[in-house]
N, C-alpha and C positions, 0 to 999 in steps of 0.2 A: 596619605600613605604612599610612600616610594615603591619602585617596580623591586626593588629586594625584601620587601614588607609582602609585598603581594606575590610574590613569587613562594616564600614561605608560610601562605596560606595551604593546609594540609585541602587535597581532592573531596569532594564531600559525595561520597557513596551512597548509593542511594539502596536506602533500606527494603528489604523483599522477605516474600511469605515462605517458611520453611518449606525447602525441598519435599520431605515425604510428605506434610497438611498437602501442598499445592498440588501435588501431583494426582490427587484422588477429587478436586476439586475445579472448578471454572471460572476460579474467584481472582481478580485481578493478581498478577505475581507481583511489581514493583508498589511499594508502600506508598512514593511519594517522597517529598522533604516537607518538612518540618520550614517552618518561616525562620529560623535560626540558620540551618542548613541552605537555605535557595541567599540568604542576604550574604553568610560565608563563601560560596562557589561563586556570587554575582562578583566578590569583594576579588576576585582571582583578574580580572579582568585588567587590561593591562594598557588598554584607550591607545590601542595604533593607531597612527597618523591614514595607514594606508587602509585599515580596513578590509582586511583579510577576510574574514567571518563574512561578513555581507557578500564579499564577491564569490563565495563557496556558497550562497544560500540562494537558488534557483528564482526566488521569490523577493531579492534583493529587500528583509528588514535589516531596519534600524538596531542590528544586535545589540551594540557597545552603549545605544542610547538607551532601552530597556533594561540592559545589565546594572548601568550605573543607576536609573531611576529604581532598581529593588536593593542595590544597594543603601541608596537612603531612604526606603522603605515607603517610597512613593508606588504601591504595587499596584493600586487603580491607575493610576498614570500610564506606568511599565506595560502592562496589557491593554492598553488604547493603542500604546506603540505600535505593536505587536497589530492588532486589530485592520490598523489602517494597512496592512499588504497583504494578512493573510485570515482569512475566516474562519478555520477550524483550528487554532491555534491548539485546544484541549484533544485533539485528533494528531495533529502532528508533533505534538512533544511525544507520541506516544509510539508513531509506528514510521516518523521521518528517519532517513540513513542520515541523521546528522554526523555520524564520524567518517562516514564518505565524504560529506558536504561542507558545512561550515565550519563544524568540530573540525576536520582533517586542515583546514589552514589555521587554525589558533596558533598565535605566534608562543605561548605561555606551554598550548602542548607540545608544542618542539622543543623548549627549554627542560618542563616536566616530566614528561610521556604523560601528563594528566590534563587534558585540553580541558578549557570549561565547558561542562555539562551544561550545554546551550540547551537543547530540547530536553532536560530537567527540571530548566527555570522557568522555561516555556510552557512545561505542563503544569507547575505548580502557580504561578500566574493566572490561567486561563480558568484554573478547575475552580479557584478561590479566592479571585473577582473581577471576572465577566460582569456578574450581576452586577456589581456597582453601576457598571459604566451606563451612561445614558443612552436611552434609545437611537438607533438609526432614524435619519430624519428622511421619508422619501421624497423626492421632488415632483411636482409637478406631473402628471402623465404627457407622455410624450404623443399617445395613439397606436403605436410603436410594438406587434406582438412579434415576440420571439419563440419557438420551439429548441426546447431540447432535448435529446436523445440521451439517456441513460441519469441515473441521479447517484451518479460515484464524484468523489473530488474533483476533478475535473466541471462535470455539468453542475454539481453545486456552487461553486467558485462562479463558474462563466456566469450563474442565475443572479448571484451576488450580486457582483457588480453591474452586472443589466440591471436590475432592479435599484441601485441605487444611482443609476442616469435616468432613472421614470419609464423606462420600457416597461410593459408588461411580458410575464415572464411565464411558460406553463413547462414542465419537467415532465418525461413522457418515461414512466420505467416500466420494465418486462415483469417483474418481477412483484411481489404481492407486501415489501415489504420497500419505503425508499434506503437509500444509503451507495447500490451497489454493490465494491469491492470491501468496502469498509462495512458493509453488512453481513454478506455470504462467506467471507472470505478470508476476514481476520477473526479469532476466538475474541469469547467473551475474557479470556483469562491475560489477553494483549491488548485490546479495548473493549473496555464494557457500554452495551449497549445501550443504556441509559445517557453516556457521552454522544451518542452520536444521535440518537435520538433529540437531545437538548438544542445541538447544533440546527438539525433540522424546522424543529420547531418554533424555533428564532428566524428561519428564512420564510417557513411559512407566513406568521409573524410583519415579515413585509413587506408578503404581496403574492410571494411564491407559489404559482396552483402546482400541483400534483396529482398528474393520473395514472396509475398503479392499472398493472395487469393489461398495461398496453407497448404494443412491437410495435416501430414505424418500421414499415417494410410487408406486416405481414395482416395486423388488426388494424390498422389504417395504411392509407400508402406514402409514399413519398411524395408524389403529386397532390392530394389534399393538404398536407403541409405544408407543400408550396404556393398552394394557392391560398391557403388561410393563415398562414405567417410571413411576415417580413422575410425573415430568416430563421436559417434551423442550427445549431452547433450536433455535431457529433461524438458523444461520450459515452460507446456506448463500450468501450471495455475489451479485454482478449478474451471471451467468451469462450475458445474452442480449442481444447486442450490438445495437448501433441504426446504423441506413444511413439515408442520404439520399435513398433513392428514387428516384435517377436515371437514366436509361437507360444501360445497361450495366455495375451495379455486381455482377452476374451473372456477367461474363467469367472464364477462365482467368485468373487473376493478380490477381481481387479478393480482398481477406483483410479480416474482421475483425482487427484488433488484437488482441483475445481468441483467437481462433482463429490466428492467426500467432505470438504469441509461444509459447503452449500445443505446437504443434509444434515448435519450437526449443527450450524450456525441458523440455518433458517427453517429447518423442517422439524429439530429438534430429535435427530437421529437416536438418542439415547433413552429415551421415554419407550414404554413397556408396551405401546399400543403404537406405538408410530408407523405415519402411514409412508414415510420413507427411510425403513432402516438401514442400520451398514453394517457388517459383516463386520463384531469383535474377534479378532484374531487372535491367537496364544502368542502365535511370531508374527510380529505387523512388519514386513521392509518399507522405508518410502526411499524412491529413489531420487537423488536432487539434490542442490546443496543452497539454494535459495532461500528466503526467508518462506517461501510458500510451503518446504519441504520441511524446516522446522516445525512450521503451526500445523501442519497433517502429523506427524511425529508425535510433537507432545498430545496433540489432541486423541490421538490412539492410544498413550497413556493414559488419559481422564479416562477413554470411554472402559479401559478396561483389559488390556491388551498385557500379559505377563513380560513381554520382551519385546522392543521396537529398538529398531536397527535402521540407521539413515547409511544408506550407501552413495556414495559418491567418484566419478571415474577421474576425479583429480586432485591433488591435494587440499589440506583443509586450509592452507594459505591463500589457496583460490575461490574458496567457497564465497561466493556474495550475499551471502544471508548478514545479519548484524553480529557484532559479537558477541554481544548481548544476548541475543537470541540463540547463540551456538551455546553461550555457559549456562545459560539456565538449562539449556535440554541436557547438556553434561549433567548437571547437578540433580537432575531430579530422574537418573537411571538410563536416558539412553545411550545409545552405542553407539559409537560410527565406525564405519570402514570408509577406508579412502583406497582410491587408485585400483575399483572395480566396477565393472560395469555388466548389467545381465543380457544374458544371451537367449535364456529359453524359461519356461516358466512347464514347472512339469505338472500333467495330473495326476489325480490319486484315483483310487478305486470307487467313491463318489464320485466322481468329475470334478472337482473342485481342486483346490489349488493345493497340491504337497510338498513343491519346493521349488526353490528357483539356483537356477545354474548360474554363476557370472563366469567373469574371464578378468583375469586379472591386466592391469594395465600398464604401464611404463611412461617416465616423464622425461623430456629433452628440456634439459634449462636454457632458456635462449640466450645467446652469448651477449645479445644489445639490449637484454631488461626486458623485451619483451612478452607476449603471451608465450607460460611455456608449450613445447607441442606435446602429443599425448600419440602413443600409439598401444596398438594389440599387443598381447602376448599368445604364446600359445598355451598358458594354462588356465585351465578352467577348472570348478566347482563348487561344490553345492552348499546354499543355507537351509533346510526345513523349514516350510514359513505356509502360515494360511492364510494371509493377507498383503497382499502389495497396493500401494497408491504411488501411483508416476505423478511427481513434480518437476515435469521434463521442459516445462515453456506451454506457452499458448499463443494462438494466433488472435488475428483482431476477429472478431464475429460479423459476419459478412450478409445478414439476414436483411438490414438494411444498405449496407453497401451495395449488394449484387443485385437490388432495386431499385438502383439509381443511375439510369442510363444519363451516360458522359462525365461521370463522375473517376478522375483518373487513381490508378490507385496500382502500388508497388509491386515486386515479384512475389511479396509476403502476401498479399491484399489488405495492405495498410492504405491510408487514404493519403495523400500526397497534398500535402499545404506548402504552402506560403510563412513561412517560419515568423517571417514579421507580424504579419496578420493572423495567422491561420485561417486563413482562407484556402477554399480549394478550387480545383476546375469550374464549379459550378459558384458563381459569385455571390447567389444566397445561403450558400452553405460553408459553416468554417467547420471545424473539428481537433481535437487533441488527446491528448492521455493514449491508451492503449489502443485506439482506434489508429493510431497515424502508426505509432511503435510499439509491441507488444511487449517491450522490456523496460516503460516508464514506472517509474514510480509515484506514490501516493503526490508527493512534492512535485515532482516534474506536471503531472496532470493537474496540479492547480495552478503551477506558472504557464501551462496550454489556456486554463479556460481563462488567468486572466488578460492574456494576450488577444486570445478571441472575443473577451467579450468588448476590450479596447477596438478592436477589427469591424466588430459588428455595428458598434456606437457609429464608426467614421464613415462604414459603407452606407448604412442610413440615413447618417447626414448629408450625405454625396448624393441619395439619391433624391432629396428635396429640391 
């Protein structure tokens, strides 16, 4: 097939749950393709010389070799590809920014505006045949214990790959359930938890311990880890939400975004006896324009919410959410305002929350392409609203950071590595993911831990 052959292969859209069904439900939105569908999109692929897609993919796979191996409908093959750079491949077809990433350099989407849906073939690959593929073979035990702090992508990843050099590996979460940010964080209706469960239970699987319901920093220290492991990786995530400071962001019905989805995703907020409820709101606002203020959004709709309004203080050309994620919330009723930002949150005669004042905002186009700038205006006013969640940023959570003297770390209180290694001040400790930057992504936190767990392998060899 010639590049004008493949160029006039039509985009293969990927089929989804109707708007009003999905919006009352938690049930996956995107269908999937069809093995007709993922071998047509694979068939799009155009075999650059230079290899665009890989060098857009944080994680540098073998795109164009997986693409063409589902082309000829070698699909256990195509996901071994896949396999050897990344572990959650069924995880990242689902919630990776591939149209920031590898999509955005497709030489075919510059041609089409229709890049190949890499992380479509990618999810359809992984979901339906992983299982084929042959077990991982572990090596050898090396003696060799490793700790890791947090069990989000990142320390999943970095565990991975420790365990398939023969380290022994144990995973140390806060939390009562493993996963993380891909647990607490993303809905059931953008990854369903049985995916990420599966993932898990394949690392368990080989060799993986898991202990649940434990802090290093706070239910163990830092110094017993030190002295009872080789090395520690740190992944433990941007844990500590950030507010604007406003009067009233205190009230009954203010939520972090972190804190709101966490009760819904892990506490099961929406159950008639729950023992950590959330406030369904008539007006839900989430303020934010990231993918975290999307999933608090629509997830306000499932819970029950008549009208949810995502506000945002700069255009929707700047929003960093997917876009994906922006049309599904279009399509299944929410709102957006762009180029507002809140100023006060009023009470009502309950105490609780009756509406929130913004201030409208203004944009300077910068004249070199750059970020545009944003300033005030002087007018302001009001939404009626019983419910707000700030999707404003998060900082790195510092429960075990601020427990670890000598341990150097940013004006953020990010931990500060060694970008080849990730390694940090302290030479048995590496770290990555939101721990270092609070604005990685699910992908970037797996190309952290598997640079650390490369880090970790060589500082232990160095120290034989």
């Amino acid at each position: 097939m010639n590049s004008k052959e493949k160029i006039a292969i039509p985009a293969q859209i990927m089929p989804t749950r109707d708007p009003k069904e999905r919006a009352k439900c938690f049930d996956e939105v995107p269908l999937g393709y069809t093995e007709e569908m993922a071998v047509a999109e694979a068939s799009r692929c155009l075999n650059c010389n230079t290899l665009p897609c890989v060098r857009g993919c944080p994680i540098n796979i073998n795109i164009p070799k997986f693409l063409n191996l589902t082309m000829e409908r070698n699909f256990v093959e195509a996901v071994g590809v896949i396999r050897e750079s990344n572990y959650l491949p069924s995880i990242c077809g689902r919630v990776c920014p591939q149209e920031s990433q590898c999509q955005k350099e497709c030489t075919i989407g510059r041609i089409t505006s229709h890049p190949i849906s890499i992380g479509n073939i990618e999810r359809f690959l992984a979901d339906n045949f992983s299982d084929e593929l042959p077990g991982v073979v572990i090596p050898p035990k090396t003696g060799r214990k490793i700790a890791v702090a947090g069990s989000g992508p990142g320390g999943l990843t970095c565990a991975s790959d420790l365990v398939k050099s023969g380290h022994s590996v144990t995973i140390f979460e806060a939390l009562h359930e493993p996963g993380g940010v891909l647990a607490y964080g993303i809905p059931e209706f953008r990854l369903p938890k049985t995916i990420l469960k599966k993932e898990i239970d394949s690392l368990k699987k080989m060799g993986v311990e898991f202990k649940m319901n434990t802090i290093i920093g706070k239910t163990i220290t830092v110094e017993e880890i030190l002295r009872d492991y080789d090395a520690l990786f740190i992944g433990t995530g941007a844990g500590v939400p950030t507010f604007p400071g406003i009067k009233g962001e205190d009230l009954p019905g203010a939520y972090s975004a972190n804190e709101y989805l966490t009760r819904v995703n892990l506490m099961r907020a929406w159950e008639k006896d729950a023992r950590t409820p959330v406030t369904v709101g008539k007006t839900t606002i989430v303020v934010g324009g990231g993918n975290v203020a999307m999933d608090a959004a629509r997830t306000a709709l499932r819970l029950g919410s008549k009208r949810v309004i995502v506000a945002y203080r700069r255009l929707e050309s700047d929003m960093p959410a997917k876009i994906e994620e922006v049309s599904h919330a279009k399509e299944e009723g929410i709102e957006f305002k762009f180029l507002i930002s809140p100023v006060e949150i009023l009470e009502d005669e309950n105490g609780r929350i009756g509406g929130t004042v913004f201030r409208r905002m203004r944009i300077e186009k910068d004249p070199q392409g750059g970020r545009n700038k944003i300033f005030e205006t002087d007018e302001t006013f009001l939404i009626t609203n019983d419910v707000i969640i700030f999707a404003t940023g998060t900082s790195p959570n510092p429960t075990l950071t601020s427990n670890c003297l000598g341990l150097e770390l940013d004006k953020y209180g990010g931990v500060v590595v060694n970008p080849e290694t990730m390694q940090t001040s302290i030479p048995k400790i590496f770290a990555g993911g939101d721990s270092i930057s609070s604005s990685s992504t699910v992908i970037m936190a797996m190309s952290n831990g598997k640079t650390a767990a490369k880090g970790i392998d060589k500082f232990l060899k160095s120290q034989e």
